[in-house]
Backbone of each chain as nested JSON, in Angstrom:
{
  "chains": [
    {"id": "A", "residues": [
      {"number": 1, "name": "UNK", "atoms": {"N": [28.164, 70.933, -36.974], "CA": [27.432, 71.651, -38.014], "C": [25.993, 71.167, -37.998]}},
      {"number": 2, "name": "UNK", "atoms": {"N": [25.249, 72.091, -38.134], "CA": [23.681, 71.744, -37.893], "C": [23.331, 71.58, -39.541]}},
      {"number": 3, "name": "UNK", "atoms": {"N": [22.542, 71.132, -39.654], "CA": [21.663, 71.2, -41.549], "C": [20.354, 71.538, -41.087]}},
      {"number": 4, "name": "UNK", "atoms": {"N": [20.676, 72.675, -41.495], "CA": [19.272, 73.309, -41.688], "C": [18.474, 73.128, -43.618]}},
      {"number": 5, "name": "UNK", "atoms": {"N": [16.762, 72.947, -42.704], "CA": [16.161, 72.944, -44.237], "C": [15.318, 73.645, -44.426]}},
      {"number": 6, "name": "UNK", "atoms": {"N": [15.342, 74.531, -45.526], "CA": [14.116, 75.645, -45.513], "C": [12.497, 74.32, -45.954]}},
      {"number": 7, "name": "UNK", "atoms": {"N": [11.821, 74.103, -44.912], "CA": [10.755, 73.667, -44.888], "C": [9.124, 74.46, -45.008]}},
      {"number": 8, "name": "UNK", "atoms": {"N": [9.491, 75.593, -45.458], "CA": [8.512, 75.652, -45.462], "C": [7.617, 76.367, -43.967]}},
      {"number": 9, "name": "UNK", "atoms": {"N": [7.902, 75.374, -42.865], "CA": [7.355, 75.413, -41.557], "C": [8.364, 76.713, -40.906]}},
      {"number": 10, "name": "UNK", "atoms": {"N": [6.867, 77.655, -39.813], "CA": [7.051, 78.486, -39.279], "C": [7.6, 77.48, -38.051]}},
      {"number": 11, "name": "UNK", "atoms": {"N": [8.566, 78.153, -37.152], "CA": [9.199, 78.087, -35.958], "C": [8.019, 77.962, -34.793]}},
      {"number": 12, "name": "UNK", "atoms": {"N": [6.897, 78.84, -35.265], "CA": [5.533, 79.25, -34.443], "C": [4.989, 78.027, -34.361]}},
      {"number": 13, "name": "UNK", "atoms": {"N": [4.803, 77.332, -35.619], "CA": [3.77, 75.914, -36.031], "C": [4.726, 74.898, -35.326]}},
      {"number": 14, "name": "UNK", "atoms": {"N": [6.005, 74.903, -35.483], "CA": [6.19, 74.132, -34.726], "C": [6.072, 73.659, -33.623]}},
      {"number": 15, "name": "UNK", "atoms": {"N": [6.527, 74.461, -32.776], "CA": [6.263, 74.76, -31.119], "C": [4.799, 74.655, -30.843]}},
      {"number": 16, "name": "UNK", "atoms": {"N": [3.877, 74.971, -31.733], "CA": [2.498, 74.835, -31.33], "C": [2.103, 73.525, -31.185]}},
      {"number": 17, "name": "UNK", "atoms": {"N": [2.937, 72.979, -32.551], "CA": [2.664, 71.565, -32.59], "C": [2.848, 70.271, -31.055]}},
      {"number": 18, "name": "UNK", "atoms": {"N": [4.2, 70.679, -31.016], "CA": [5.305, 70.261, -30.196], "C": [4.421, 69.879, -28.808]}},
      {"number": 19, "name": "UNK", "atoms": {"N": [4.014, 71.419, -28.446], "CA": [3.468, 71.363, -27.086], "C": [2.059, 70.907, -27.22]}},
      {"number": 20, "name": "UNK", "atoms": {"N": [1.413, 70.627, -28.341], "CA": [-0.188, 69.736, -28.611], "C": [0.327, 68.555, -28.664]}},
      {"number": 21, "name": "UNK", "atoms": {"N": [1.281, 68.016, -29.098], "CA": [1.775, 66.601, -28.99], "C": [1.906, 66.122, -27.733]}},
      {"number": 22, "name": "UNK", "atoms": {"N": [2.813, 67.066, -26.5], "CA": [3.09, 66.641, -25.87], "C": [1.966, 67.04, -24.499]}},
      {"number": 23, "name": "UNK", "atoms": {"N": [1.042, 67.914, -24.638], "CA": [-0.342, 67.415, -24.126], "C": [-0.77, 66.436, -24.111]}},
      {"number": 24, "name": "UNK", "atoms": {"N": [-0.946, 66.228, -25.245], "CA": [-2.098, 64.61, -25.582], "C": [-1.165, 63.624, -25.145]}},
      {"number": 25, "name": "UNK", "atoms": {"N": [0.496, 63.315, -25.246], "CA": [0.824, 62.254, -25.186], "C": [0.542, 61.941, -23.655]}},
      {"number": 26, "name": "UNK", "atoms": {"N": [0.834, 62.955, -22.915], "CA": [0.769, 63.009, -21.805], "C": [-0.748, 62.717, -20.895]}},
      {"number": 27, "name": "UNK", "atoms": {"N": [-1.516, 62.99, -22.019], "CA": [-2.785, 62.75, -21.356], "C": [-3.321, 61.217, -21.344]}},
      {"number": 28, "name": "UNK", "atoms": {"N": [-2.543, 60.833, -22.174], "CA": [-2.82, 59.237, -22.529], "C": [-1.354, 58.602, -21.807]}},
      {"number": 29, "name": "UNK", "atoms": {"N": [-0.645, 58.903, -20.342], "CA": [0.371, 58.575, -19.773], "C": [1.284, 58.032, -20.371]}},
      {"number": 30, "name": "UNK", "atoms": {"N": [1.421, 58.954, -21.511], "CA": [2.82, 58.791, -22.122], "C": [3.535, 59.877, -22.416]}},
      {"number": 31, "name": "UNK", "atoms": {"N": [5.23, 59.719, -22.16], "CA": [5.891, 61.378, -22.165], "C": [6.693, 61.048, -23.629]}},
      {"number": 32, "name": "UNK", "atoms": {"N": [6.838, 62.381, -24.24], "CA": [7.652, 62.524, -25.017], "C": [9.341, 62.016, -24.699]}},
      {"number": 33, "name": "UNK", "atoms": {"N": [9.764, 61.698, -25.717], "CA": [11.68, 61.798, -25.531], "C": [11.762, 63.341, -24.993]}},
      {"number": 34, "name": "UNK", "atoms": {"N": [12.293, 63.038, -23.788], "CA": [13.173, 64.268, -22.863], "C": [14.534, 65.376, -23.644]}},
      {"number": 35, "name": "UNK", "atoms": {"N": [14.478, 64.709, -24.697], "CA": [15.781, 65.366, -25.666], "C": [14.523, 66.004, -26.66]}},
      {"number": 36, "name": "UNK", "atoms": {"N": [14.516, 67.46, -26.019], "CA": [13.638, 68.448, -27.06], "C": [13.953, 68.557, -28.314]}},
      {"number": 37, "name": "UNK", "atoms": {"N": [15.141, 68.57, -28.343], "CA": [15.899, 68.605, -29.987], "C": [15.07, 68.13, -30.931]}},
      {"number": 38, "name": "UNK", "atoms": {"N": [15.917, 66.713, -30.05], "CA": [15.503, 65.462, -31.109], "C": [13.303, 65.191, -31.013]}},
      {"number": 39, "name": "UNK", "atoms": {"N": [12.594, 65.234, -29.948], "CA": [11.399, 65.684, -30.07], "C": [10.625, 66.75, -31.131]}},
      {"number": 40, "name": "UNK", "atoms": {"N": [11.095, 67.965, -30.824], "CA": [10.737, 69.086, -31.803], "C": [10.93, 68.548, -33.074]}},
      {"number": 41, "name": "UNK", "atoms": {"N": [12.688, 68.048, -33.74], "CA": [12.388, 67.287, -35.057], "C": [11.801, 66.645, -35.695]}},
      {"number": 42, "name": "UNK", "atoms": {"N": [10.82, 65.579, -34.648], "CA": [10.451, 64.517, -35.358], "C": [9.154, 65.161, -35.101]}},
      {"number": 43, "name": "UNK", "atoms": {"N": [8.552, 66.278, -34.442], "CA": [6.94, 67.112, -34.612], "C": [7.03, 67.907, -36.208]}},
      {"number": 44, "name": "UNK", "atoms": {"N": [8.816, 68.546, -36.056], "CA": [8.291, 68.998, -37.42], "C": [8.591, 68.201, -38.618]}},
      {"number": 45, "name": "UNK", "atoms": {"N": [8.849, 66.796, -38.706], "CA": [8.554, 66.042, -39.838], "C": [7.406, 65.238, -40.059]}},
      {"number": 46, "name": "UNK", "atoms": {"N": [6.643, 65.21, -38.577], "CA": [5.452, 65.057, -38.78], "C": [4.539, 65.944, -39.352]}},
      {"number": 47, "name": "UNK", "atoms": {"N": [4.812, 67.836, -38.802], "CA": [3.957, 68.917, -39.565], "C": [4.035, 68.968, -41.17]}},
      {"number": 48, "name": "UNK", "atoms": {"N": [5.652, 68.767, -41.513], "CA": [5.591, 68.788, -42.572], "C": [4.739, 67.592, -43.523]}},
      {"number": 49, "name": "UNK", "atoms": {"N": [4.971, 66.221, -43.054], "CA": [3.903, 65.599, -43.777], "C": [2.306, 65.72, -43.692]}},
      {"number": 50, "name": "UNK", "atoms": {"N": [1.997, 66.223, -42.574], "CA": [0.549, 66.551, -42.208], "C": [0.552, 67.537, -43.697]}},
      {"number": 51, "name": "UNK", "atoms": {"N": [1.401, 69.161, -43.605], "CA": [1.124, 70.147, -44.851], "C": [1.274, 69.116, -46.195]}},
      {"number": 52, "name": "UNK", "atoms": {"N": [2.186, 68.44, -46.519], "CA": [2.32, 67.546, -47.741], "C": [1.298, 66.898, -47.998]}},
      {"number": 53, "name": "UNK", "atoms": {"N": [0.79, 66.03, -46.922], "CA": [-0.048, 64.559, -47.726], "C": [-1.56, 65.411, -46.736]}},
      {"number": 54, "name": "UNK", "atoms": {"N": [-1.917, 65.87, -46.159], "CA": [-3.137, 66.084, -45.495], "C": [-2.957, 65.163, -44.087]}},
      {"number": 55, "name": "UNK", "atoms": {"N": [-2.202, 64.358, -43.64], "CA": [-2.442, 63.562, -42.688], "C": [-0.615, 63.11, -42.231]}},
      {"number": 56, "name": "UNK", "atoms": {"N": [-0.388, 62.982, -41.271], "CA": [0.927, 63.279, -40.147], "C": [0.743, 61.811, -40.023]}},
      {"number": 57, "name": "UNK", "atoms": {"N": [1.697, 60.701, -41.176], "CA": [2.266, 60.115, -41.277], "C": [3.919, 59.967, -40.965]}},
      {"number": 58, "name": "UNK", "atoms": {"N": [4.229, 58.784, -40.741], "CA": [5.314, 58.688, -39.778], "C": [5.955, 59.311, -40.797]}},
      {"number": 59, "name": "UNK", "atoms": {"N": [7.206, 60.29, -40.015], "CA": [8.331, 60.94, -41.277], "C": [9.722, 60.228, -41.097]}},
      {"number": 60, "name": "UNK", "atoms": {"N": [9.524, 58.89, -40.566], "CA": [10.993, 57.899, -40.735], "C": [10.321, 57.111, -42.062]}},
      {"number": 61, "name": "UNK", "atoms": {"N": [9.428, 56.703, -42.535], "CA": [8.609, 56.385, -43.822], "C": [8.915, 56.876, -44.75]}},
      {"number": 62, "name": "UNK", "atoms": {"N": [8.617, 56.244, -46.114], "CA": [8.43, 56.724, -47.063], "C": [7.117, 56.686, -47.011]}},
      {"number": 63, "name": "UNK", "atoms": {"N": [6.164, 57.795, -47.539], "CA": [4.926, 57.905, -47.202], "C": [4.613, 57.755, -49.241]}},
      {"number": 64, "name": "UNK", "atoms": {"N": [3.213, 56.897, -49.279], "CA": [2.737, 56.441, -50.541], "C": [2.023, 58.091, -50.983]}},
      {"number": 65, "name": "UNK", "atoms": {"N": [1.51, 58.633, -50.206], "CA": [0.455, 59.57, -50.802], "C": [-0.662, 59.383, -50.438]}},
      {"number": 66, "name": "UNK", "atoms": {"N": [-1.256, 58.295, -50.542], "CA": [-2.64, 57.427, -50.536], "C": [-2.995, 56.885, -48.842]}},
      {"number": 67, "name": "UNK", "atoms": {"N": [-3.821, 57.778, -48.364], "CA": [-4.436, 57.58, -47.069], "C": [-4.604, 56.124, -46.563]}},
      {"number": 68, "name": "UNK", "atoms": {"N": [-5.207, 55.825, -47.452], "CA": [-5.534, 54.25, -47.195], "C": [-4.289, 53.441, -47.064]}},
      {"number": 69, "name": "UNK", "atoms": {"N": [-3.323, 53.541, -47.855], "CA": [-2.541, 53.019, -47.605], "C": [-1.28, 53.303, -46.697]}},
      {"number": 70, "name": "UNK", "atoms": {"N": [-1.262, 54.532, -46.163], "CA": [-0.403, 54.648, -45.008], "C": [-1.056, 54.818, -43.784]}},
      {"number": 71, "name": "UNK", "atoms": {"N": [-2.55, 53.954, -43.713], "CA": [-3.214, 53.989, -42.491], "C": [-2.075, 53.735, -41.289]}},
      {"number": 72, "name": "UNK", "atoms": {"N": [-1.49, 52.747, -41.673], "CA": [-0.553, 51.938, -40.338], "C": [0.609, 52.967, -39.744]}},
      {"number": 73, "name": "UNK", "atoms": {"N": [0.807, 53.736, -41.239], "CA": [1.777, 54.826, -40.271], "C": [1.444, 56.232, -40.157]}},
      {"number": 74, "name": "UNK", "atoms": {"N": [0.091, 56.458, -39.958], "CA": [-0.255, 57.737, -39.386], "C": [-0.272, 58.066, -37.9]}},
      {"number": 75, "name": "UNK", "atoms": {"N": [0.336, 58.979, -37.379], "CA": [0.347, 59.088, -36.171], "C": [-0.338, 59.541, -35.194]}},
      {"number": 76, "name": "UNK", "atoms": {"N": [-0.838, 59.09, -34.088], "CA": [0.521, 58.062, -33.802], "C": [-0.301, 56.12, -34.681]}},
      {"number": 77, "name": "UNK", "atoms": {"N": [1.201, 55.885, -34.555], "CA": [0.886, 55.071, -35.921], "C": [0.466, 53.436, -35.355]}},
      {"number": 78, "name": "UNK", "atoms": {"N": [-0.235, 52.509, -35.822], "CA": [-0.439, 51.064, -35.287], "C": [0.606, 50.333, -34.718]}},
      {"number": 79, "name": "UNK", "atoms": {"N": [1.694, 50.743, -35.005], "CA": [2.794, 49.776, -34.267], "C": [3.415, 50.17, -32.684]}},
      {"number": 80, "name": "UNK", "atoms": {"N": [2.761, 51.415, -32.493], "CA": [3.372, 51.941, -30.84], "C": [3.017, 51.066, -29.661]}},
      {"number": 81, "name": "UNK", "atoms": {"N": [1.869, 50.252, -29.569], "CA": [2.067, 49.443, -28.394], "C": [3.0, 48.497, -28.395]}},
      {"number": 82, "name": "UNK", "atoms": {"N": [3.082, 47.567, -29.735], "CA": [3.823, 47.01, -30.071], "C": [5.303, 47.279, -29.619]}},
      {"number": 83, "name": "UNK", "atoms": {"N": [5.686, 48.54, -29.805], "CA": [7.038, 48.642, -29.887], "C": [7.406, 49.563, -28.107]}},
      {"number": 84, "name": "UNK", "atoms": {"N": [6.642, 49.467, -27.589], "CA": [6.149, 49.665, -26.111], "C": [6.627, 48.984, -25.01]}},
      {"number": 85, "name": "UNK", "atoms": {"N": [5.762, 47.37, -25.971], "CA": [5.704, 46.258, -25.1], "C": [7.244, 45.686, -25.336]}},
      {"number": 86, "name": "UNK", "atoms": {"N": [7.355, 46.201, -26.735], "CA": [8.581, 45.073, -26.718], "C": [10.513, 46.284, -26.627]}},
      {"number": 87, "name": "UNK", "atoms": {"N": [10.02, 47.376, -27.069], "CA": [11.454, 48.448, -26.466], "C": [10.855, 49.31, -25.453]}},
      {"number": 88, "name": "UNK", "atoms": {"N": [9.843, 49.958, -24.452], "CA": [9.503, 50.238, -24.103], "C": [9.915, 51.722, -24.538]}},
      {"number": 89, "name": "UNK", "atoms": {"N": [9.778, 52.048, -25.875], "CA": [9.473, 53.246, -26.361], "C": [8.931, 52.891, -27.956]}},
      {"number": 90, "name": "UNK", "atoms": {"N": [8.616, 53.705, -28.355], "CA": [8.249, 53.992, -29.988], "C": [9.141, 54.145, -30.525]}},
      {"number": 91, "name": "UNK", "atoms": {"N": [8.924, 53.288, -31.572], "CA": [10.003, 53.235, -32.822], "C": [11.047, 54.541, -32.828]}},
      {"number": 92, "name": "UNK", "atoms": {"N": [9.795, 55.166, -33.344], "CA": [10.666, 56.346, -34.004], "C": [11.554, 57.417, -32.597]}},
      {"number": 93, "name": "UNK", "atoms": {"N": [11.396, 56.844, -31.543], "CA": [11.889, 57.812, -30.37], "C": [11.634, 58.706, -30.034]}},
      {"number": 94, "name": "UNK", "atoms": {"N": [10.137, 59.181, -30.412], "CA": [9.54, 60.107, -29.825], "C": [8.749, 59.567, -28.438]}}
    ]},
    {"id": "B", "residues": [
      {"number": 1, "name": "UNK", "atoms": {"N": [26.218, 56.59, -51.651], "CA": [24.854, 56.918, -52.072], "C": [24.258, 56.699, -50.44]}},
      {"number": 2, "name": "UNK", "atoms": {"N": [23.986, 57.771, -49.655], "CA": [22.777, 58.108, -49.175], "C": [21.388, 58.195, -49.269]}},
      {"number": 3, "name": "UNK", "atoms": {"N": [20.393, 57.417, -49.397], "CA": [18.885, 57.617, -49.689], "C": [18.625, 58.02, -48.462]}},
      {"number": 4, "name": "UNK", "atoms": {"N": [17.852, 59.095, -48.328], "CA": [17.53, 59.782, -46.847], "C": [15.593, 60.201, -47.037]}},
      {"number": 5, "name": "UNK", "atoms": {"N": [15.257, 60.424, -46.276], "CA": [13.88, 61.339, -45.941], "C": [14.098, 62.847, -45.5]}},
      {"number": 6, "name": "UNK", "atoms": {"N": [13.457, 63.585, -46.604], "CA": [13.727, 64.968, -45.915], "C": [12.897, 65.271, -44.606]}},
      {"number": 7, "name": "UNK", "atoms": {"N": [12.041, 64.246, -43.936], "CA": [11.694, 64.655, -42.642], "C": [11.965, 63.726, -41.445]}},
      {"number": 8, "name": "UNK", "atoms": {"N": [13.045, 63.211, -41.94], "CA": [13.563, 62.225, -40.76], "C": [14.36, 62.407, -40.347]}},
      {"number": 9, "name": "UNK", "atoms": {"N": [14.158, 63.155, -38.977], "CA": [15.159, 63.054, -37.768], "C": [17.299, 62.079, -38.051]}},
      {"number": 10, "name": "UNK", "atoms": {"N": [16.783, 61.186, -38.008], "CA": [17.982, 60.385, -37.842], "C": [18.876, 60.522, -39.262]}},
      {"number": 11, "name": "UNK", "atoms": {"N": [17.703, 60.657, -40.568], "CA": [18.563, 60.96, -41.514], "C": [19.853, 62.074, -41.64]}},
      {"number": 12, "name": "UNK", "atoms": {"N": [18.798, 63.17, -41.269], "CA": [19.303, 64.748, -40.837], "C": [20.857, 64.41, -39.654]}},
      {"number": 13, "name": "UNK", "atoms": {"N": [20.233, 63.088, -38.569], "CA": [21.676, 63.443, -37.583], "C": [23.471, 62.251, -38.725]}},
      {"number": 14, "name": "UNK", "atoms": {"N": [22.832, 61.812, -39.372], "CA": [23.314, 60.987, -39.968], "C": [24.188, 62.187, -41.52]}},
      {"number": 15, "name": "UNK", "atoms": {"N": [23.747, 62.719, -42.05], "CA": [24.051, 64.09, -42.597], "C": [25.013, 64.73, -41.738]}},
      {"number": 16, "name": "UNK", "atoms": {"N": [24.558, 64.997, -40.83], "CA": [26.014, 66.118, -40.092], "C": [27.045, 65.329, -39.572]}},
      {"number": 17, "name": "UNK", "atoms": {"N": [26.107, 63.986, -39.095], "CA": [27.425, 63.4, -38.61], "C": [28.886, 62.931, -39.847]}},
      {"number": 18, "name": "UNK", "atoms": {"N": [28.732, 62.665, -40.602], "CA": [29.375, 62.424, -42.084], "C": [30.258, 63.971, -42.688]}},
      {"number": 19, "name": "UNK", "atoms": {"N": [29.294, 64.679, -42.538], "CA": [29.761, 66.206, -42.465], "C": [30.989, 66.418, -41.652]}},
      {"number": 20, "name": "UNK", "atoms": {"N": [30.797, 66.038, -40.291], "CA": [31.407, 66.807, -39.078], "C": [32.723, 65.469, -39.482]}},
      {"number": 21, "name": "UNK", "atoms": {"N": [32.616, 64.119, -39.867], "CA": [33.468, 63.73, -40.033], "C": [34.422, 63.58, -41.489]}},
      {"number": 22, "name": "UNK", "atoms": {"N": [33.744, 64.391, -42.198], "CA": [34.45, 64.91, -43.363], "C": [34.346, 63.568, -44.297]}},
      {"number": 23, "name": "UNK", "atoms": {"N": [33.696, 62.836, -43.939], "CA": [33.275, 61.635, -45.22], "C": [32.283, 62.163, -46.679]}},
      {"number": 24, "name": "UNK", "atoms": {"N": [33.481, 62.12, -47.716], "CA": [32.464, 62.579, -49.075], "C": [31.5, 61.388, -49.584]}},
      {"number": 25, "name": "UNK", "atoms": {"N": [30.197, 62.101, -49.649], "CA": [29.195, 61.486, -49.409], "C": [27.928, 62.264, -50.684]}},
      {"number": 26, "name": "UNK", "atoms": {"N": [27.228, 61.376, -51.106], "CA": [26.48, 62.268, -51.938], "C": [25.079, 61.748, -51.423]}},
      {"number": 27, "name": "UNK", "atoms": {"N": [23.558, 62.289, -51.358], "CA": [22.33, 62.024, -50.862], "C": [21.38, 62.506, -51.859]}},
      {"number": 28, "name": "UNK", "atoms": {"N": [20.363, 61.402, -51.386], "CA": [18.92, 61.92, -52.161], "C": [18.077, 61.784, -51.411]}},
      {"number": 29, "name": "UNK", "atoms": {"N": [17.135, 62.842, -50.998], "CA": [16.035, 62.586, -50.155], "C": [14.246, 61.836, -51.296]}},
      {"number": 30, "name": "UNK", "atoms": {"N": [14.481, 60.826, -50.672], "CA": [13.486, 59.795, -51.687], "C": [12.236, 60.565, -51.647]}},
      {"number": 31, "name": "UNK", "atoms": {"N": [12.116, 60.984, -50.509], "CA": [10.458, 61.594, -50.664], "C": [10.466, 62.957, -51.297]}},
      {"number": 32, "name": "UNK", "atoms": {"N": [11.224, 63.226, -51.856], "CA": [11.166, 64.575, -52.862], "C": [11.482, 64.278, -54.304]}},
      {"number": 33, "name": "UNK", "atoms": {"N": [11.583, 62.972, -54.656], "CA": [11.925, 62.456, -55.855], "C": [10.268, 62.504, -56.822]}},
      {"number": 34, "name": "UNK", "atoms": {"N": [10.55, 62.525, -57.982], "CA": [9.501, 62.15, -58.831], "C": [8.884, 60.773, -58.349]}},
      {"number": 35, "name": "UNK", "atoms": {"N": [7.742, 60.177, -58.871], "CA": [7.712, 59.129, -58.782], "C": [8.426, 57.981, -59.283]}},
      {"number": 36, "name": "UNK", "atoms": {"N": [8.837, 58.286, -60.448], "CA": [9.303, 57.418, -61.464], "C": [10.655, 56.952, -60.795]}},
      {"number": 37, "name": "UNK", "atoms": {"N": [11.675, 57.971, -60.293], "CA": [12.779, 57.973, -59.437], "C": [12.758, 57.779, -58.18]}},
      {"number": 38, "name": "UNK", "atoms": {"N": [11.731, 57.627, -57.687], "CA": [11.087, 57.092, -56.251], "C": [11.418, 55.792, -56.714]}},
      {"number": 39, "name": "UNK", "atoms": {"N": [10.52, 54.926, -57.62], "CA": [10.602, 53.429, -57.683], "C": [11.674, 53.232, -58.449]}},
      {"number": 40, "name": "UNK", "atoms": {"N": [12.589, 53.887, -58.894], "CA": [14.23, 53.344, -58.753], "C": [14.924, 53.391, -57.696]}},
      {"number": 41, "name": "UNK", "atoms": {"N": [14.703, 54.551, -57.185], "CA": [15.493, 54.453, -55.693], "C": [15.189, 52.768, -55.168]}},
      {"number": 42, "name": "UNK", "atoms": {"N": [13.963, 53.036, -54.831], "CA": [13.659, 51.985, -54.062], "C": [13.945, 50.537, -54.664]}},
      {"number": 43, "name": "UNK", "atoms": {"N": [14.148, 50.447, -55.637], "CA": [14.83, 48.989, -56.217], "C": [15.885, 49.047, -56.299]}},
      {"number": 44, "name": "UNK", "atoms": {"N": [16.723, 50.273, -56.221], "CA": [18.141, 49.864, -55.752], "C": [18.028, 49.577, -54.113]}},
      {"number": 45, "name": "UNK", "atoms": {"N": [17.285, 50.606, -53.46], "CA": [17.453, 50.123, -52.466], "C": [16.737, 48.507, -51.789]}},
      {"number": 46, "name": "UNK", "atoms": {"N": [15.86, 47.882, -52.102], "CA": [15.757, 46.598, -52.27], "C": [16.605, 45.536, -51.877]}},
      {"number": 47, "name": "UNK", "atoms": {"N": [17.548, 46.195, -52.842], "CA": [19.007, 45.02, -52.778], "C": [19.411, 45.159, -51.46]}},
      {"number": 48, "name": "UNK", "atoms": {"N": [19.486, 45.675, -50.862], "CA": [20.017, 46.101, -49.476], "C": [19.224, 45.429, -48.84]}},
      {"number": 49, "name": "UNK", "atoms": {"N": [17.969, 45.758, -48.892], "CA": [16.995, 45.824, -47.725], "C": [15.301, 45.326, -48.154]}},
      {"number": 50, "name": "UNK", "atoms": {"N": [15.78, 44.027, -48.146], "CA": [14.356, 43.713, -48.758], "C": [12.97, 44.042, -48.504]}},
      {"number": 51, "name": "UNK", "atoms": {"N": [13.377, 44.618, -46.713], "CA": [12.117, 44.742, -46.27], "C": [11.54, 45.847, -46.086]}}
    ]}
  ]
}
């Protein structure tokens, strides 16, 4: 059984998103998780917090509201080399 | 009690999976809470998880 959530987000925005993510990651020699699924999900919980708070804070977070204070997890967020060097992927598995 | 994120991936696979295994289960997605019920959530959740 899938759970679907009415978000708000067009199918369109997503995919737009998706494939601008995975430009840039790529341009900075890094690939997305190969499991589109699970990729596409975590673009559109990033779109959706981008539409919510103004800024595409991590969506495994609880996000404060306050820019300043979720500097560290806006994406992509301060802890990705970190978690690079030490799982040789990003936290969140994108 | 489930505390989840309505835009987190793992929450969402964690939801069906409970589903698909027929475990009754009740959830709140924290980031759609008031504030006031935001910082209860999160002090119950605390106890769990200090960090």
């Amino acid at each position: 059984m899938t759970v679907v959530y009415d978000t708000g987000l067009l199918e369109s925005e997503i995919e737009k998103q998706y494939l601008k993510m995975k430009r840039d990651t790529e341009t900075g020699f890094y690939h997305l998780d190969p499991d589109i699924e699970f990729s596409r999900n975590l673009v559109h919980g990033l779109t959706k917090n981008k539409k919510r708070y103004g800024y595409q804070s991590y969506p495994y977070r609880l996000t404060s509201g306050n820019r300043a204070e979720d500097l560290d997890i806006i994406c992509p967020c301060d802890y990705r080399d970190q978690d690079i060097a030490q799982y040789q992927a990003w936290y969140c598995g994108l | 009690m489930l505390y989840a994120l309505s835009t987190c991936g793992w929450c969402k696979k964690t939801i069906e999976l409970l589903i698909q295994l027929n475990i009754e289960f009740n959830y709140q997605y924290v980031d759609l809470l008031e504030e006031k019920e935001q910082d209860d959530a999160m002090r119950i959740l605390e106890k769990f998880n200090p960090r």
